[in-house]
C-alpha positions in Angstrom: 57.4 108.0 97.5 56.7 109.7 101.2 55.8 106.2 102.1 58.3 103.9 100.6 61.0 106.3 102.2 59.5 105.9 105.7 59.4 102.4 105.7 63.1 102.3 103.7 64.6 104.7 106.8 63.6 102.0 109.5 65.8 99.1 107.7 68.6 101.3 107.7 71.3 101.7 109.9 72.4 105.9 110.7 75.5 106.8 109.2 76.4 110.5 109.9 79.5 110.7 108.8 79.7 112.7 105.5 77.2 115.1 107.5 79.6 115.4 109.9 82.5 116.1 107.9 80.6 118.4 105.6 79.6 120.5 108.5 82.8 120.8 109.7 84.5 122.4 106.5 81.4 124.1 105.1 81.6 128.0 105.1 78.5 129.9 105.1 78.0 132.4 101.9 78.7 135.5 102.7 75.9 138.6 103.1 75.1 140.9 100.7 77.2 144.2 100.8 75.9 147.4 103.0 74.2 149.5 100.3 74.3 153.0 99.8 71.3 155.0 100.1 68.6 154.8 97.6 71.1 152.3 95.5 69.1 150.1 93.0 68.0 146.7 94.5 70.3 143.9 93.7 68.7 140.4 93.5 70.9 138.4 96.1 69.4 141.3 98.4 66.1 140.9 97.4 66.6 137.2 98.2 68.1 137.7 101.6 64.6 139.7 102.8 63.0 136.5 101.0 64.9 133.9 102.7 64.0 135.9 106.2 59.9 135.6 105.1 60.2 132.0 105.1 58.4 129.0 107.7 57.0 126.7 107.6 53.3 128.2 106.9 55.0 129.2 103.8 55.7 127.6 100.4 58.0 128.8 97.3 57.7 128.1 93.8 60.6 128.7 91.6 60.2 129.5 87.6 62.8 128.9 85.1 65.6 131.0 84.7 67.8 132.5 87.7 64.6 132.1 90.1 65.7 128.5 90.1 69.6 129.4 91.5 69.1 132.1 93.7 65.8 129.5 95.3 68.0 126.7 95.2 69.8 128.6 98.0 66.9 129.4 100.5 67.5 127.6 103.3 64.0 125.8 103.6 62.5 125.7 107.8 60.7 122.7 108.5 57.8 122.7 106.9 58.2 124.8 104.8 57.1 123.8 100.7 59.1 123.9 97.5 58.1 123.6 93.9 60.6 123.9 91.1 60.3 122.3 87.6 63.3 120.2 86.3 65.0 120.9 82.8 62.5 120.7 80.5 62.6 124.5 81.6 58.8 125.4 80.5 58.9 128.9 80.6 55.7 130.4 82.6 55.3 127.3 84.4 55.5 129.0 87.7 52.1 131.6 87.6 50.0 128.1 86.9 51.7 126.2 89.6 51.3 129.4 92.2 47.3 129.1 91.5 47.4 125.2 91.9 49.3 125.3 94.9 47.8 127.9 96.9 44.5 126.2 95.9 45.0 123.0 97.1 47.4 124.0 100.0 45.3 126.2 101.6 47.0 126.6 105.3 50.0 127.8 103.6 50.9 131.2 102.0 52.8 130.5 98.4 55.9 132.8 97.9 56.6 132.8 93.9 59.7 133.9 91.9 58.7 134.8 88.7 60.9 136.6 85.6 59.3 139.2 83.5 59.2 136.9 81.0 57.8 134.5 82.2 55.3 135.7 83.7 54.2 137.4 80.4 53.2 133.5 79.0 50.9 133.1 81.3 49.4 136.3 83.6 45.9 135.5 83.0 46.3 133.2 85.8 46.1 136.0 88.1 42.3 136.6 87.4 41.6 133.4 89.0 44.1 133.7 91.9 42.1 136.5 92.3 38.2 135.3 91.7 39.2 132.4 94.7 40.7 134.6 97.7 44.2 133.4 97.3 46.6 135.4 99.1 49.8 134.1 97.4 52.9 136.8 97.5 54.5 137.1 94.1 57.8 138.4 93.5 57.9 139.8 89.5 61.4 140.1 89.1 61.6 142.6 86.4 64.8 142.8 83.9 63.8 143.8 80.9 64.1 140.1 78.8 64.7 136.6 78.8 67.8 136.8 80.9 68.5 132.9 80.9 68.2 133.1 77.2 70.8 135.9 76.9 73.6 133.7 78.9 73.0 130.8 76.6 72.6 132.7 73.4 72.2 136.3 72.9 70.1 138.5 70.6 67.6 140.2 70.1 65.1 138.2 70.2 66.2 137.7 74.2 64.8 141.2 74.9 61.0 141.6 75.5 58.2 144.6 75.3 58.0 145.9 79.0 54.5 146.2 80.8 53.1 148.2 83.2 53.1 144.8 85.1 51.6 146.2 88.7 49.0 148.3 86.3 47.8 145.1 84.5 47.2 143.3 87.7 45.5 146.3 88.7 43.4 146.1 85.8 42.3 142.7 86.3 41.6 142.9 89.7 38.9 145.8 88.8 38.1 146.2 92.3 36.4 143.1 92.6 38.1 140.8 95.6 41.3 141.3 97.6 44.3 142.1 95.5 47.3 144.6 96.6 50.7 145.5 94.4 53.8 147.8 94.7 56.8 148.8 92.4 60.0 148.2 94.4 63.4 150.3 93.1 65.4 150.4 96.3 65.3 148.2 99.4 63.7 150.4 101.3 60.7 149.9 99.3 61.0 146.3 99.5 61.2 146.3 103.3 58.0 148.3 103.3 56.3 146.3 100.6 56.9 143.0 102.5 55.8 144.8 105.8 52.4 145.5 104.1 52.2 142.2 102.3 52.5 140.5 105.4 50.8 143.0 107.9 48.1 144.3 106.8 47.3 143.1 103.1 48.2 139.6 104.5 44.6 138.6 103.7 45.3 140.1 99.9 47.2 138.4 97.1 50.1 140.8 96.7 51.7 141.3 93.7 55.3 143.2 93.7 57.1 144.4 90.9 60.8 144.3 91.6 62.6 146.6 88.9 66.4 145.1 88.8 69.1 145.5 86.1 69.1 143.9 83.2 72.6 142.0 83.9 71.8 141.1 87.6 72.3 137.6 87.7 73.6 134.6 89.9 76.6 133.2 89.2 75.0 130.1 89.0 73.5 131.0 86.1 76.3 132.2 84.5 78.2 129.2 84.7 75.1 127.3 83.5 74.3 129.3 80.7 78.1 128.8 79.5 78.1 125.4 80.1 74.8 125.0 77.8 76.1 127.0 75.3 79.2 125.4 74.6 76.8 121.8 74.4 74.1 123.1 72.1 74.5 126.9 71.0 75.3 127.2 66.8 75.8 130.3 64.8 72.7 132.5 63.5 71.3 130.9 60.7 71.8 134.3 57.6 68.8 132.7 56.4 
């Protein structure tokens, strides 16, 4: 596809127009809000300090749920890689795609966006980020359940057991290879976790549990989640 679009670009003639126009009337989203002191991290903050860790020795991968909104709206440097799965939505896609990625890519550092969630399909994949030196950066966005699940139908069902996610990577790390992790409450531990994740453990795949409220979503994926409800959502079954 790289190729035919090359070779497509050179029979066309430049038309920048709509770019024109739509730079002229686009407003820029606004910042996140000055915190308080030791206030719970919110997610658009966390996503600012991402957005500010990207270039274009980097790459993001995106798993399903609000990871795929709020990485929608990175603003991507030249260079810089981006993985997201369309919507066949399979959940725990993203650990899998971090390890093929940073394996194959090896001059870039992979920046993932995992749910709780998610991430609980398919961890094991961390023993073999591990066992080959990767030195991807994973965000574990941790909410307590399957929050995209809860905007198109809630239950139950939607909330999940909590781990002791930074202790389980612990655990299969064992001391054997290069492999650093943090809890983040506040963004103050953030700014520090991302100082040492990209200072001194930058060698280290770093793992860092973000602890965020259960209802801290995009708006994005409110409107989504409405949206599929209304097309496919039904009653419970009393069965």
């Amino acid at each position: 596809m790289a190729e035919f679009l090359s070779a497509l670009a050179k029979k066309l003639k430049k038309n920048s127009t709509a770019l024109e126009n739509y730079s002229r009337i686009y407003v820029p989203p606004g910042v996140p809000l000055k915190r308080e002191q030791n206030e719970p991290l919110r997610v658009n903050v966390l996503f600012k300090h991402i957005q500010a860790m990207l270039s274009g020795d980097t790459a993001v991968i995106a798993e399903t749920g609000d990871s795929w909104f709020n990485c929608q709206k990175l603003r991507l440097p030249e260079n810089c890689g981006y993985e997201f799965q369309m919507q066949y939505g399979s959940i725990g896609w993203s650990v899998g795609a971090t390890l093929g990625y940073a394996q194959a890519a090896k001059d870039k550092r992979v920046i993932a966006c995992i749910g709780d969630g998610s991430f609980q399909v398919t961890a094991q994949d961390i023993s073999t980020m591990i066992r080959c030196g990767h030195r991807s950066i994973i965000f574990l966005i941790n909410n307590g359940g399957y929050t995209i699940e809860v905007e198109i139908h809630d239950g139950p069902y939607n909330v999940i057991k909590n781990w002791d996610y930074t202790g389980l990577v612990n655990a299969i790390h064992n001391g054997e290879g290069k492999c650093w992790t943090a809890k983040v409450r506040n963004e103050d531990e953030l700014t520090k976790a991302i100082e040492t994740a990209t200072g001194e453990e930058k060698d280290s795949l770093c793992f860092i549990e973000i602890l965020v409220h259960k209802d801290d979503t995009s708006k994005e994926l409110l409107e989504w989640g409405s949206r599929v409800a209304a097309a496919n959502s039904r009653p419970p079954n009393p069965q």
